[in-house]
mmCIF file as Biopython writes it, N, C-alpha, C and O atoms, coordinates in Angstrom:
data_model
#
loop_
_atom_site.group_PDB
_atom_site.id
_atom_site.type_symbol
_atom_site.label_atom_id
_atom_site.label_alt_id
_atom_site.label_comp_id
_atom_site.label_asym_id
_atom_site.label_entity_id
_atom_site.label_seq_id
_atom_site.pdbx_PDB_ins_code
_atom_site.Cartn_x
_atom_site.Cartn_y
_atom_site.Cartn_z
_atom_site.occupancy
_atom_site.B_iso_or_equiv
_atom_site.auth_seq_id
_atom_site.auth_asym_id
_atom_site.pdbx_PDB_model_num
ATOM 1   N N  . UNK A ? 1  ? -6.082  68.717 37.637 1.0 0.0 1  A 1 
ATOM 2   C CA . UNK A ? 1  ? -7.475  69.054 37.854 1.0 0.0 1  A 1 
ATOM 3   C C  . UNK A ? 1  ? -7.836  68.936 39.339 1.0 0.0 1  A 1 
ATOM 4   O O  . UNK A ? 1  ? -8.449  69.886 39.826 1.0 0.0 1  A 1 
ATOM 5   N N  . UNK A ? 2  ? -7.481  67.705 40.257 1.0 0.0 2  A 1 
ATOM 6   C CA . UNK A ? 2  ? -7.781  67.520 41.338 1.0 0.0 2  A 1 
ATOM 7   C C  . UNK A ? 2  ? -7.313  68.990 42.368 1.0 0.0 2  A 1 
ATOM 8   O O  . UNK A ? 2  ? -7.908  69.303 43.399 1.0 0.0 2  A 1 
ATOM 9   N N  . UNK A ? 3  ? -6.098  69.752 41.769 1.0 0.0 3  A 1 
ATOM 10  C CA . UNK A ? 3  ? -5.898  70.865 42.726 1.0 0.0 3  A 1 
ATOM 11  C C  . UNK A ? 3  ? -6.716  71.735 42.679 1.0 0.0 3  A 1 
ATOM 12  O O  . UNK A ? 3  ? -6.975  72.452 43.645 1.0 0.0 3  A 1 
ATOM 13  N N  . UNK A ? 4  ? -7.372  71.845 41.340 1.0 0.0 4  A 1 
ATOM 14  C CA . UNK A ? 4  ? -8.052  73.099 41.097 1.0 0.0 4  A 1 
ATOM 15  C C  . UNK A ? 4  ? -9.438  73.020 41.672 1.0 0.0 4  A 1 
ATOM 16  O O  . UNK A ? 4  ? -10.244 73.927 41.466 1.0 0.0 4  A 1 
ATOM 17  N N  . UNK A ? 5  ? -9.733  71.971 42.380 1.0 0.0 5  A 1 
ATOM 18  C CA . UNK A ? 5  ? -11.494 71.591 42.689 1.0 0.0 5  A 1 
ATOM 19  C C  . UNK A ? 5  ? -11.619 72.452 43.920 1.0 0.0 5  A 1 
ATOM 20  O O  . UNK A ? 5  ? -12.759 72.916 43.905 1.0 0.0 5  A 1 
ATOM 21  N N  . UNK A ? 6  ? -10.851 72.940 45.151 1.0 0.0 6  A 1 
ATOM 22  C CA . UNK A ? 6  ? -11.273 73.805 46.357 1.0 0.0 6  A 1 
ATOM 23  C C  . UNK A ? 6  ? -9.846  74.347 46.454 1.0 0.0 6  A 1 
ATOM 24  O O  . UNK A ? 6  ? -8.769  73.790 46.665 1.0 0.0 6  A 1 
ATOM 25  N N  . UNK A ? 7  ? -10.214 75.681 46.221 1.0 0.0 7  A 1 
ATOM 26  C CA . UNK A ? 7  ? -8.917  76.430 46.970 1.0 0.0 7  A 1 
ATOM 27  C C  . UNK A ? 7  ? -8.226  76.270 48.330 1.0 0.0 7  A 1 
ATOM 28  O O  . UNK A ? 7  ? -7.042  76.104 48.622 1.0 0.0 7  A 1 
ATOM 29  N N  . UNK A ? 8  ? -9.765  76.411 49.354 1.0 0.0 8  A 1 
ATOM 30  C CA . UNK A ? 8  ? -9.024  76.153 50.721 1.0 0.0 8  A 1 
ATOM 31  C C  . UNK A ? 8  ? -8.576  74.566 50.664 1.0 0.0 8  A 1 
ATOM 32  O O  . UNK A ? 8  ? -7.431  74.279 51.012 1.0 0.0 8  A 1 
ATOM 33  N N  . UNK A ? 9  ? -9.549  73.467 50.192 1.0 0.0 9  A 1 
ATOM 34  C CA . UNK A ? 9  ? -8.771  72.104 50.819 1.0 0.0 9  A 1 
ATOM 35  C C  . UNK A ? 9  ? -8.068  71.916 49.696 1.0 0.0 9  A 1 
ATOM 36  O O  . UNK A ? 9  ? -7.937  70.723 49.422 1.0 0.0 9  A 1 
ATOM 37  N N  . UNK A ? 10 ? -7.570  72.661 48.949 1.0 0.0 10 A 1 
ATOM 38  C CA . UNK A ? 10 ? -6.801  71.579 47.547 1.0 0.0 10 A 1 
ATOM 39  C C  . UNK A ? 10 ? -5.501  70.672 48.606 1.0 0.0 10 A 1 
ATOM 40  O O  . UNK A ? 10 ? -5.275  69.462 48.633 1.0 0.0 10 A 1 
ATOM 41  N N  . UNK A ? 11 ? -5.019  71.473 49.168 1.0 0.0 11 A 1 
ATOM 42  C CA . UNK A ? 11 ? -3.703  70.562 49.502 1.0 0.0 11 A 1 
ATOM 43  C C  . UNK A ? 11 ? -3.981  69.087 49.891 1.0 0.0 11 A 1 
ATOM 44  O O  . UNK A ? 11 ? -3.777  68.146 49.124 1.0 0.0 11 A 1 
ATOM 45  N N  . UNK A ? 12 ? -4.309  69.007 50.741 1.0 0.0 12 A 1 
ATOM 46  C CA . UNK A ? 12 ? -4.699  67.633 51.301 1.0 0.0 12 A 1 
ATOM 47  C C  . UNK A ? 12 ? -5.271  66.946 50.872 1.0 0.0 12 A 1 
ATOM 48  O O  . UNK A ? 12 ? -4.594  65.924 50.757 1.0 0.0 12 A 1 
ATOM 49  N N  . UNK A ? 13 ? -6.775  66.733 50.285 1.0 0.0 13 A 1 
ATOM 50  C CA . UNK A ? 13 ? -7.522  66.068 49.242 1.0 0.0 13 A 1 
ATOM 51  C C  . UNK A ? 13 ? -6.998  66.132 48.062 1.0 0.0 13 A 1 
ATOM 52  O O  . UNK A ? 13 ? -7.119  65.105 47.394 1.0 0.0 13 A 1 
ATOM 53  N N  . UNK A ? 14 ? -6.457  66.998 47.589 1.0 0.0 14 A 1 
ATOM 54  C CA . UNK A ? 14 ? -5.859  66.496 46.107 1.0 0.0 14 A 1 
ATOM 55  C C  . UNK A ? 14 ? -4.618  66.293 45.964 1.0 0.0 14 A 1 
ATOM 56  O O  . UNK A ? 14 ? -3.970  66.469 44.932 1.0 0.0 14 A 1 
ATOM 57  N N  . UNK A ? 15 ? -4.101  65.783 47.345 1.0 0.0 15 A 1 
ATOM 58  C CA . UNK A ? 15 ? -2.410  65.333 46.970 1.0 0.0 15 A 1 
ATOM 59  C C  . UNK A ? 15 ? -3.071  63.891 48.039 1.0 0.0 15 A 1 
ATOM 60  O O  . UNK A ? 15 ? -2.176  63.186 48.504 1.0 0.0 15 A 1 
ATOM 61  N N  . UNK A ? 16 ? -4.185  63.577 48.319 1.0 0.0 16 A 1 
ATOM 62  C CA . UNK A ? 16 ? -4.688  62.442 48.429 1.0 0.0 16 A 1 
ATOM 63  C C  . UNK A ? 16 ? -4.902  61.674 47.815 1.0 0.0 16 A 1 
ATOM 64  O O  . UNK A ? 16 ? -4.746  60.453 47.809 1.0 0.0 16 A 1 
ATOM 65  N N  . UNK A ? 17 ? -5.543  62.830 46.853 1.0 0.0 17 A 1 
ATOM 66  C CA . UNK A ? 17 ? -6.295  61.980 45.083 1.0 0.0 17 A 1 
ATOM 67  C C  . UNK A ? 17 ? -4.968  61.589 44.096 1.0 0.0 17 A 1 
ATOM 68  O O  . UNK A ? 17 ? -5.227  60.896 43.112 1.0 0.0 17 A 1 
ATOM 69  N N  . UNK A ? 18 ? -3.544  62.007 44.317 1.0 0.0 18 A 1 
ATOM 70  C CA . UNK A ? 18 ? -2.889  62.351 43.461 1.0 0.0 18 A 1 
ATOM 71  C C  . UNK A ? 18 ? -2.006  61.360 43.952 1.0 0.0 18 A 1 
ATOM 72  O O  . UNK A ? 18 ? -1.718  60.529 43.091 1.0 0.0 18 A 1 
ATOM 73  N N  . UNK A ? 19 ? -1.476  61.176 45.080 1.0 0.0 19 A 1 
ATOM 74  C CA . UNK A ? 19 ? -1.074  60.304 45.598 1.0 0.0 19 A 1 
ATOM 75  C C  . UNK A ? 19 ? -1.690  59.015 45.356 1.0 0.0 19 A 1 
ATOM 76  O O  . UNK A ? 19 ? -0.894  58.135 45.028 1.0 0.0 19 A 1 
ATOM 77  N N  . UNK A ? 20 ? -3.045  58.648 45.444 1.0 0.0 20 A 1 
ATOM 78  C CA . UNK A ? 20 ? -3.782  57.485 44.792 1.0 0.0 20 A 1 
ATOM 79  C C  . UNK A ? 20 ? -3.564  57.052 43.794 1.0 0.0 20 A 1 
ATOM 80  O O  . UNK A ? 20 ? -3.176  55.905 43.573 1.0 0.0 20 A 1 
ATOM 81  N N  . UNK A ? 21 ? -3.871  58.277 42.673 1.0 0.0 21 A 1 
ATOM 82  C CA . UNK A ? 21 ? -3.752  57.884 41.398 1.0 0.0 21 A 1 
ATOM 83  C C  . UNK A ? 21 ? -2.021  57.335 40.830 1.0 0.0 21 A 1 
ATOM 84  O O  . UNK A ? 21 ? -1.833  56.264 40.253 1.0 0.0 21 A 1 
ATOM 85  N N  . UNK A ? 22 ? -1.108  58.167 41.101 1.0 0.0 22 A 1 
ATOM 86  C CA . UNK A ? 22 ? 0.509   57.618 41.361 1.0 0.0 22 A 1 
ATOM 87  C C  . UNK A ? 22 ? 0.327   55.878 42.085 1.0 0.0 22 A 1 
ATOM 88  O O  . UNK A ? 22 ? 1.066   54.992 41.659 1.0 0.0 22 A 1 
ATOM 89  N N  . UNK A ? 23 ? -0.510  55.636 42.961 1.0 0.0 23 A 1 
ATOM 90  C CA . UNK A ? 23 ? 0.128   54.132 43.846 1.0 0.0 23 A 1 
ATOM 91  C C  . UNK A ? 23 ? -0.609  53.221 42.519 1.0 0.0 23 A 1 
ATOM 92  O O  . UNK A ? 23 ? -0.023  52.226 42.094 1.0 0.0 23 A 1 
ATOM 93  N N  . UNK A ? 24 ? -2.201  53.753 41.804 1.0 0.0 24 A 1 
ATOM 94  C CA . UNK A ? 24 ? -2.501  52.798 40.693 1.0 0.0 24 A 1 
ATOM 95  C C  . UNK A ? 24 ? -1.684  52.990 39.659 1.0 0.0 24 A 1 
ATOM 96  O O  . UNK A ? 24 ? -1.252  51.876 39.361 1.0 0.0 24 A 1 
ATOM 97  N N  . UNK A ? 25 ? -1.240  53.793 38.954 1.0 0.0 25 A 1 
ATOM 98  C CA . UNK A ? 25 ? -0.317  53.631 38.186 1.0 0.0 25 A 1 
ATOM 99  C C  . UNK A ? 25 ? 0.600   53.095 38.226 1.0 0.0 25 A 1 
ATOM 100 O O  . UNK A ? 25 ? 0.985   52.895 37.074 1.0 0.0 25 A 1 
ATOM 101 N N  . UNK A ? 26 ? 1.551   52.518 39.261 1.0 0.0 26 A 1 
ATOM 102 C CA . UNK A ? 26 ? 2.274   51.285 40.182 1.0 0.0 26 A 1 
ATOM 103 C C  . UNK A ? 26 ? 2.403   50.322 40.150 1.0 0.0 26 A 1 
ATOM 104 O O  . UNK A ? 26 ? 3.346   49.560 39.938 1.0 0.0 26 A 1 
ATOM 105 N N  . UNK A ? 27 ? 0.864   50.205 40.491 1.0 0.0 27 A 1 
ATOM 106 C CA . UNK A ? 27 ? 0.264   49.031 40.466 1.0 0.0 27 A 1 
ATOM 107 C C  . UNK A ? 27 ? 0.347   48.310 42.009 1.0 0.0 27 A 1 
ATOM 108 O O  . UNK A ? 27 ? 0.188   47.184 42.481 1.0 0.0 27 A 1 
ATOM 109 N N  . UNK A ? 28 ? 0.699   49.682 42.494 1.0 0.0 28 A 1 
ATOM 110 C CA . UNK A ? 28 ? 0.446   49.423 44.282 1.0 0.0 28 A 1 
ATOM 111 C C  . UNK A ? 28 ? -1.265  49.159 44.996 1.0 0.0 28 A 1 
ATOM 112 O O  . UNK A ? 28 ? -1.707  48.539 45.963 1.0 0.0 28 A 1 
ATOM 113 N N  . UNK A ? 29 ? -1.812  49.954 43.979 1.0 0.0 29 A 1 
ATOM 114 C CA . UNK A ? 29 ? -3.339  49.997 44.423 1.0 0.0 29 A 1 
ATOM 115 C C  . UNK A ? 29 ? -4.510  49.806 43.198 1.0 0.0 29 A 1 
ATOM 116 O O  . UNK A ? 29 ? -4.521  50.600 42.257 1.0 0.0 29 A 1 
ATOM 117 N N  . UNK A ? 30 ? -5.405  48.791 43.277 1.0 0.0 30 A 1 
ATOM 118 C CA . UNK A ? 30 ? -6.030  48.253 42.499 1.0 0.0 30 A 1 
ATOM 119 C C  . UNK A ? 30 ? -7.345  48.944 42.356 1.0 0.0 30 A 1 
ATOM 120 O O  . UNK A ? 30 ? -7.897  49.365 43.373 1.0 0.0 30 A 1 
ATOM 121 N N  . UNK A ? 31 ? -7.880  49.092 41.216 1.0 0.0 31 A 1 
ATOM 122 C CA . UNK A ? 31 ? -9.214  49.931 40.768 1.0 0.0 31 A 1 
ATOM 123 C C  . UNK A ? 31 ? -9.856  49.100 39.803 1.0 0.0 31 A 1 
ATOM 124 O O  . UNK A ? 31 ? -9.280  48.387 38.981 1.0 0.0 31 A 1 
ATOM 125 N N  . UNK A ? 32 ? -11.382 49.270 39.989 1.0 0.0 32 A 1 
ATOM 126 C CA . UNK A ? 32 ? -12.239 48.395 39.305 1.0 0.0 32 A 1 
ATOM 127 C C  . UNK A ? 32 ? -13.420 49.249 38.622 1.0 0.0 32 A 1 
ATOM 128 O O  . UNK A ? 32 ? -14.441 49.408 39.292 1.0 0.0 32 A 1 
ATOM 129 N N  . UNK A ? 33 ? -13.343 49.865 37.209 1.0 0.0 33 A 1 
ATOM 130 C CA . UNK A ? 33 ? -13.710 50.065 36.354 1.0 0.0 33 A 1 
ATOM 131 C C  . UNK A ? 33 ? -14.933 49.444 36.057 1.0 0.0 33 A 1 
ATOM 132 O O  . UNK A ? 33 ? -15.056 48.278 35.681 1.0 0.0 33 A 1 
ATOM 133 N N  . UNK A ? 34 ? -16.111 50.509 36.291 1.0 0.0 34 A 1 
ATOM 134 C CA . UNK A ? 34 ? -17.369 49.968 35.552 1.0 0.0 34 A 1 
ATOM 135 C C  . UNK A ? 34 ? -17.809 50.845 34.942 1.0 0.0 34 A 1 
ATOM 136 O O  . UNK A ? 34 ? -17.984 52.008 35.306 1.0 0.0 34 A 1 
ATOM 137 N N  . UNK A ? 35 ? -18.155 50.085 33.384 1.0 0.0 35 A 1 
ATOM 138 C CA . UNK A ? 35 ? -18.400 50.822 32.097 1.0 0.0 35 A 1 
ATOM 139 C C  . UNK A ? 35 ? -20.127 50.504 31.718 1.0 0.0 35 A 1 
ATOM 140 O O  . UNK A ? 35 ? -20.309 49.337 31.373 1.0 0.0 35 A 1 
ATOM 141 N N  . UNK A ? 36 ? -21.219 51.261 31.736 1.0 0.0 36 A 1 
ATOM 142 C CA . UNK A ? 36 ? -22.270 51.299 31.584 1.0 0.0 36 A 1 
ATOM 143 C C  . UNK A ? 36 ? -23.010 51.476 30.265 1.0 0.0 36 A 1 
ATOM 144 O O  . UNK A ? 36 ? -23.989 52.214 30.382 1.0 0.0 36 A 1 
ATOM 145 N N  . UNK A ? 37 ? -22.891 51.196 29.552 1.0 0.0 37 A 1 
ATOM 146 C CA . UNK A ? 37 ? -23.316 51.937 28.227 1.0 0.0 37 A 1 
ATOM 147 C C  . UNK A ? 37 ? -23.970 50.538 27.447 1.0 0.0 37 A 1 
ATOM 148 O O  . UNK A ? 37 ? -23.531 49.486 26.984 1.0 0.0 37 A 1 
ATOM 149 N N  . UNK A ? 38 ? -25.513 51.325 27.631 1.0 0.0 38 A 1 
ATOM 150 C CA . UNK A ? 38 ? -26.600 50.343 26.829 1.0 0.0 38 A 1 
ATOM 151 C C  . UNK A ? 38 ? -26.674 50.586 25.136 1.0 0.0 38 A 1 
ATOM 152 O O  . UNK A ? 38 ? -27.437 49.906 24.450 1.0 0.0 38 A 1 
ATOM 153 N N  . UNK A ? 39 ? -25.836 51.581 24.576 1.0 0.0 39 A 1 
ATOM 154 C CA . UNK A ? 39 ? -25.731 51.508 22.705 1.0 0.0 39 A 1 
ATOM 155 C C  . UNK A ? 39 ? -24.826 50.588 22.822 1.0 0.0 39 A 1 
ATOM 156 O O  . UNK A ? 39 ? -24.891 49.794 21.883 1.0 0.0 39 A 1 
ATOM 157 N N  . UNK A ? 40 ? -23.732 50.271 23.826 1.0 0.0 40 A 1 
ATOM 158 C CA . UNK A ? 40 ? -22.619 49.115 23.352 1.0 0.0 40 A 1 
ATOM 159 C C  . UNK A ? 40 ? -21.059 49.762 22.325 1.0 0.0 40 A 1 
ATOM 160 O O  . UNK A ? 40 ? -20.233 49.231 21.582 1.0 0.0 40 A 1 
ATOM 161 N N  . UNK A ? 41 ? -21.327 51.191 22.853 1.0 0.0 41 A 1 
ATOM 162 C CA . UNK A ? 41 ? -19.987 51.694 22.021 1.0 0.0 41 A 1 
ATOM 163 C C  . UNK A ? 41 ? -18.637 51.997 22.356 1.0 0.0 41 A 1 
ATOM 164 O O  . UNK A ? 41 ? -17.740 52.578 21.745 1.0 0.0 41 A 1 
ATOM 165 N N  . UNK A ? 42 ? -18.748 51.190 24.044 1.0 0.0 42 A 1 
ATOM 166 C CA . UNK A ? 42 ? -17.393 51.373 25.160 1.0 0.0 42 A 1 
ATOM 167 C C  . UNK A ? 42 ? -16.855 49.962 24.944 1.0 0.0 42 A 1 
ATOM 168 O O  . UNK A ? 42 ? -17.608 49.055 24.588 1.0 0.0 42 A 1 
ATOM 169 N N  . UNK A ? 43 ? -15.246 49.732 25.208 1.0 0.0 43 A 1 
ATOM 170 C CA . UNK A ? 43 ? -14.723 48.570 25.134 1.0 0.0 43 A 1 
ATOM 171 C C  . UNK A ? 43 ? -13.629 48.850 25.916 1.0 0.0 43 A 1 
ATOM 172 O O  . UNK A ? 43 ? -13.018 49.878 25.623 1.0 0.0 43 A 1 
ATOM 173 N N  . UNK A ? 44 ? -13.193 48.134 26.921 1.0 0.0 44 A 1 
ATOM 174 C CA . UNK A ? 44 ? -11.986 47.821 28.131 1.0 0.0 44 A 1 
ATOM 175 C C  . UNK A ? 44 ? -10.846 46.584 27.200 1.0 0.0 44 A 1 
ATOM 176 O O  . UNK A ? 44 ? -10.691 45.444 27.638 1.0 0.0 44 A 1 
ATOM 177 N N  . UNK A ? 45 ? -10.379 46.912 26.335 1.0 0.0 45 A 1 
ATOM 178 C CA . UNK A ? 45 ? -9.516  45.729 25.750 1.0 0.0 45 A 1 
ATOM 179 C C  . UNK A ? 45 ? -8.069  45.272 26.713 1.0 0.0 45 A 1 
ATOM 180 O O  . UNK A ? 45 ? -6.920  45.694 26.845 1.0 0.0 45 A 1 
ATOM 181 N N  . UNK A ? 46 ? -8.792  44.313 27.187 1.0 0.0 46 A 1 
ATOM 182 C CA . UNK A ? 46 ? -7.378  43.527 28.404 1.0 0.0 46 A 1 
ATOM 183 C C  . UNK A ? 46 ? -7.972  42.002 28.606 1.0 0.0 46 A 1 
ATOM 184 O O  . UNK A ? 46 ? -8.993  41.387 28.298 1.0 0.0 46 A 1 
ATOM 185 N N  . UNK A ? 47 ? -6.600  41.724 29.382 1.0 0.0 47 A 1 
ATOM 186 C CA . UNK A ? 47 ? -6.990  40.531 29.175 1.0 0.0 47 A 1 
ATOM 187 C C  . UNK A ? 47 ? -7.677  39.817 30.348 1.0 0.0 47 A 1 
ATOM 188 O O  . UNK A ? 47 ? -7.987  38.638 30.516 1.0 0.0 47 A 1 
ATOM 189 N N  . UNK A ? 48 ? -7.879  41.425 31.455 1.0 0.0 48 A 1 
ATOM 190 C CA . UNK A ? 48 ? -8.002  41.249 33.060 1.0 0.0 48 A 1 
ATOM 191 C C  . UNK A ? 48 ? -9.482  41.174 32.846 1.0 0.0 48 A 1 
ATOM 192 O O  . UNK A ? 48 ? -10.076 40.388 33.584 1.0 0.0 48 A 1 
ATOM 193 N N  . UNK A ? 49 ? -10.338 41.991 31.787 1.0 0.0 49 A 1 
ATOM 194 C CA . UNK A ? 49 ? -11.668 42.600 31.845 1.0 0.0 49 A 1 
ATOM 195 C C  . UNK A ? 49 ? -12.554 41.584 31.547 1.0 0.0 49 A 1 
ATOM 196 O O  . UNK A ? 49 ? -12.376 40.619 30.803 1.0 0.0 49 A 1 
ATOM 197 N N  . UNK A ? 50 ? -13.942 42.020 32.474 1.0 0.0 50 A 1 
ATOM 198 C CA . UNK A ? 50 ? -14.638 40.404 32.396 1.0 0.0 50 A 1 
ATOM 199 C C  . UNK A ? 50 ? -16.126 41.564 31.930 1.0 0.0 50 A 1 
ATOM 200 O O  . UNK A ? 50 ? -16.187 42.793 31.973 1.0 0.0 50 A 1 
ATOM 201 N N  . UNK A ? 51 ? -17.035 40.668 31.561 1.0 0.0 51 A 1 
ATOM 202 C CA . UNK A ? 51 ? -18.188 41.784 31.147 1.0 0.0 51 A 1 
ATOM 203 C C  . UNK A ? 51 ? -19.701 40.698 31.685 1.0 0.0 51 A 1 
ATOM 204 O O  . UNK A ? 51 ? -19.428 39.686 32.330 1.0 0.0 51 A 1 
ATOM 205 N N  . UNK A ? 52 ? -20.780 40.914 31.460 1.0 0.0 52 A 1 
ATOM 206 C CA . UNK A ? 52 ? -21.695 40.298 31.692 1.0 0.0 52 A 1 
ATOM 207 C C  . UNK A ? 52 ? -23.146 40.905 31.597 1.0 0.0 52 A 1 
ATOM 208 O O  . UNK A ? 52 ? -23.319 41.997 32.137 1.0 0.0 52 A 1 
ATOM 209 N N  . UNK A ? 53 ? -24.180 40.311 30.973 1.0 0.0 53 A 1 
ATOM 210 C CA . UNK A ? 53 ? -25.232 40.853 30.589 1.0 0.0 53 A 1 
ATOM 211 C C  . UNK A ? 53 ? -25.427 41.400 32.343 1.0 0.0 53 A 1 
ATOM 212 O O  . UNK A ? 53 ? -25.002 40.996 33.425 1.0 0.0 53 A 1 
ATOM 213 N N  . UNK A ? 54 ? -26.520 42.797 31.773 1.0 0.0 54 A 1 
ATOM 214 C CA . UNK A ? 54 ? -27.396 43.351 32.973 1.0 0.0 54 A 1 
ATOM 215 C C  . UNK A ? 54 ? -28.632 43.024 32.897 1.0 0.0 54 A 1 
ATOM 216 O O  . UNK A ? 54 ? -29.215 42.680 31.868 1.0 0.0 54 A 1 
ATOM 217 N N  . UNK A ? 55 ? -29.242 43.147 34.348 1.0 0.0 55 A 1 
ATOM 218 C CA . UNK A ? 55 ? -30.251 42.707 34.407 1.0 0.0 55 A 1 
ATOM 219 C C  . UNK A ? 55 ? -31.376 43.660 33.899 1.0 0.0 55 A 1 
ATOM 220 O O  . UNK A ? 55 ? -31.037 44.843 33.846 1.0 0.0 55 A 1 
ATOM 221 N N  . UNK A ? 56 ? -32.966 43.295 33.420 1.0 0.0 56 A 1 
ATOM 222 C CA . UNK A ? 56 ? -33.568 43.985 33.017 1.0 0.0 56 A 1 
ATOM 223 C C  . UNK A ? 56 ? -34.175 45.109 33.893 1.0 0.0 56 A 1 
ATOM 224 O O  . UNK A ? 56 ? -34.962 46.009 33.599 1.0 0.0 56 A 1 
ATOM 225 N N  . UNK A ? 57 ? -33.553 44.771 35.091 1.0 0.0 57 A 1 
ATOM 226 C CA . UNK A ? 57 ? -33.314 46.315 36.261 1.0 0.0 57 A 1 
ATOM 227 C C  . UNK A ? 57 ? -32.936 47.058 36.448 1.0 0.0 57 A 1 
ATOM 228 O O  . UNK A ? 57 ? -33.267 48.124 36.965 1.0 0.0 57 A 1 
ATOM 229 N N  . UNK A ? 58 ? -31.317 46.252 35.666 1.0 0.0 58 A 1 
ATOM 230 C CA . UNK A ? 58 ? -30.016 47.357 35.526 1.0 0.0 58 A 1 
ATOM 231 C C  . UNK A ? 58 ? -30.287 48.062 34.562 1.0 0.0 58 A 1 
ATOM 232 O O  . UNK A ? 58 ? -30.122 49.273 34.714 1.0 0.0 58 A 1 
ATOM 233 N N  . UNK A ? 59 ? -30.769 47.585 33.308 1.0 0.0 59 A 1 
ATOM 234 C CA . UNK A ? 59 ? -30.868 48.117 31.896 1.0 0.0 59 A 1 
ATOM 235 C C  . UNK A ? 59 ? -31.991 49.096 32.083 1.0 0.0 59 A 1 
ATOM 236 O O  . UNK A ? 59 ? -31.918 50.005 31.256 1.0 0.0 59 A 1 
ATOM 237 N N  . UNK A ? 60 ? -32.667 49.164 32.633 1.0 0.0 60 A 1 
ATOM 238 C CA . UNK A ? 60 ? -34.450 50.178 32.907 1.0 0.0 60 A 1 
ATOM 239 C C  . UNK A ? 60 ? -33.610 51.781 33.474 1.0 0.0 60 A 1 
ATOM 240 O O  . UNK A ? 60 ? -34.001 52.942 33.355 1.0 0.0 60 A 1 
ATOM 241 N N  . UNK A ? 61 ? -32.416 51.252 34.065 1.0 0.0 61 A 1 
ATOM 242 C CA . UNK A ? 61 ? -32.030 52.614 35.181 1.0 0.0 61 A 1 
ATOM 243 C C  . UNK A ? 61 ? -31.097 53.580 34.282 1.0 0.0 61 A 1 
ATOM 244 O O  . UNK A ? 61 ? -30.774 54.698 34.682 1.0 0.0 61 A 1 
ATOM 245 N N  . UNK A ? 62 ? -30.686 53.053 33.025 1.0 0.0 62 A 1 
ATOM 246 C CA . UNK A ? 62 ? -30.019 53.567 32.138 1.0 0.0 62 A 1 
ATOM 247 C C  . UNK A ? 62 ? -30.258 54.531 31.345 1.0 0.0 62 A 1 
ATOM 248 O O  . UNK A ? 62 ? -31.289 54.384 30.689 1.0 0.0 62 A 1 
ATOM 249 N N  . UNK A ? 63 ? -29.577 55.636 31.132 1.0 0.0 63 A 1 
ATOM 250 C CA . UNK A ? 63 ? -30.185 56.731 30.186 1.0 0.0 63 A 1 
ATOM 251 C C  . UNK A ? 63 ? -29.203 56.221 29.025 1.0 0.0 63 A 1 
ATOM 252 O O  . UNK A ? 63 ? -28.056 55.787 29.135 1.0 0.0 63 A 1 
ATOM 253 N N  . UNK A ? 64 ? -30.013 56.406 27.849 1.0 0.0 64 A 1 
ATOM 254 C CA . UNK A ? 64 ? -29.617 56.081 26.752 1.0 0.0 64 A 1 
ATOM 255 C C  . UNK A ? 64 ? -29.512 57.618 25.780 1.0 0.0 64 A 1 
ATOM 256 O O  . UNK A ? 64 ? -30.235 58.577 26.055 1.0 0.0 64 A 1 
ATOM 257 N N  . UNK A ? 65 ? -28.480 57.651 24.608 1.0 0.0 65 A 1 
ATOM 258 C CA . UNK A ? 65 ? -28.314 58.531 23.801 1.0 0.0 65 A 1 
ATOM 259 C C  . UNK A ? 65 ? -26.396 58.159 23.320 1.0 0.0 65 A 1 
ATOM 260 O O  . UNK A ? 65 ? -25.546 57.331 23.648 1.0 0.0 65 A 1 
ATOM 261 N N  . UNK A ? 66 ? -26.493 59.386 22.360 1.0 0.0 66 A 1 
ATOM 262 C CA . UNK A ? 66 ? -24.760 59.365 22.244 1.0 0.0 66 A 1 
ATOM 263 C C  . UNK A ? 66 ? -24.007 59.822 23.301 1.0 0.0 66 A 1 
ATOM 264 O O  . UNK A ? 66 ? -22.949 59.333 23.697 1.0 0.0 66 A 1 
ATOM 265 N N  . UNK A ? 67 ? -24.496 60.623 23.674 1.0 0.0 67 A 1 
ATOM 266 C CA . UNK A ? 67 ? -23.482 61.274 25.228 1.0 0.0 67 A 1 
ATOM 267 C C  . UNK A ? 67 ? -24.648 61.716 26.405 1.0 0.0 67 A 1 
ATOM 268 O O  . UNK A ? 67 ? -25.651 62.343 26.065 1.0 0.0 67 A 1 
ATOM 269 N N  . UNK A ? 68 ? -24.471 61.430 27.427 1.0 0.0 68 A 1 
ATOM 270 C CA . UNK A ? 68 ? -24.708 61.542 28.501 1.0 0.0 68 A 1 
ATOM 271 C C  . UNK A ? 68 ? -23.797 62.076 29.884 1.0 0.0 68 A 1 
ATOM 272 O O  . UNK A ? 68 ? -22.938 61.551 30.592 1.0 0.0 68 A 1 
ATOM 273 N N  . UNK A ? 69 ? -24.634 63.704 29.843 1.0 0.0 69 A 1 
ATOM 274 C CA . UNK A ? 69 ? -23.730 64.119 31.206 1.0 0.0 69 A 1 
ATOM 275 C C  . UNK A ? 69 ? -24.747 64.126 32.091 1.0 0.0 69 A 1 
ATOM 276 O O  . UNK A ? 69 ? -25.949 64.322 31.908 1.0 0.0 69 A 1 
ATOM 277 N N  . UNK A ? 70 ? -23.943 63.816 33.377 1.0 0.0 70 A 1 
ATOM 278 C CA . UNK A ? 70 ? -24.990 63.969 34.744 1.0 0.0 70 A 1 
ATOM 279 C C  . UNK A ? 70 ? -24.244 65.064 36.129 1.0 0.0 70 A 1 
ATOM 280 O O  . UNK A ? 70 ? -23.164 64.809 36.663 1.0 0.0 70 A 1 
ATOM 281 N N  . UNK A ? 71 ? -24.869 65.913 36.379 1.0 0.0 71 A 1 
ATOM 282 C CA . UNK A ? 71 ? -24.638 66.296 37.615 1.0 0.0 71 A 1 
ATOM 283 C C  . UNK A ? 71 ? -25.474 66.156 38.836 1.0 0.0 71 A 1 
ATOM 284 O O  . UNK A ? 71 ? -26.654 66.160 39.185 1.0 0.0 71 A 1 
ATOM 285 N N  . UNK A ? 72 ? -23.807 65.982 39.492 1.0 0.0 72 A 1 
ATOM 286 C CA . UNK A ? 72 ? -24.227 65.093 40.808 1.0 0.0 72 A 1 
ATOM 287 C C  . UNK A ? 72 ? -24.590 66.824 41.822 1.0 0.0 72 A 1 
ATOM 288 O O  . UNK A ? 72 ? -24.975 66.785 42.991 1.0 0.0 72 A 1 
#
């Protein structure tokens, strides 16, 4: 997918992105996963994953439903 996002820059940015994604799969390069979902129907099962209530600031900024797409 990452090649197919710009014809002219695919090379470089997506053998950037691709190259990234290869060093986390490794486990050369570390990524930190944040999962948002105020129904509560996402789960990270490991033994690395830590969770913690949001604040009633965080929770206000949330769109709620079964699926939610956003364009940026």
């Amino acid at each position: 997918m990452a090649t197919r996002w710009n014809e002219e820059d695919k090379t470089q940015r997506a053998q950037e992105l691709l190259g990234a994604i290869e060093k986390i799969k490794a486990g050369e390069l570390g990524i930190t996963v944040i999962i948002e979902d105020p129904m509560g129907n996402s789960a990270i099962i490991s033994e690395k994953a830590t969770s913690r209530e949001l604040t009633q600031e965080e929770a206000a900024c949330l769109r709620t439903g079964m699926i939610v797409f956003e364009k940026e």
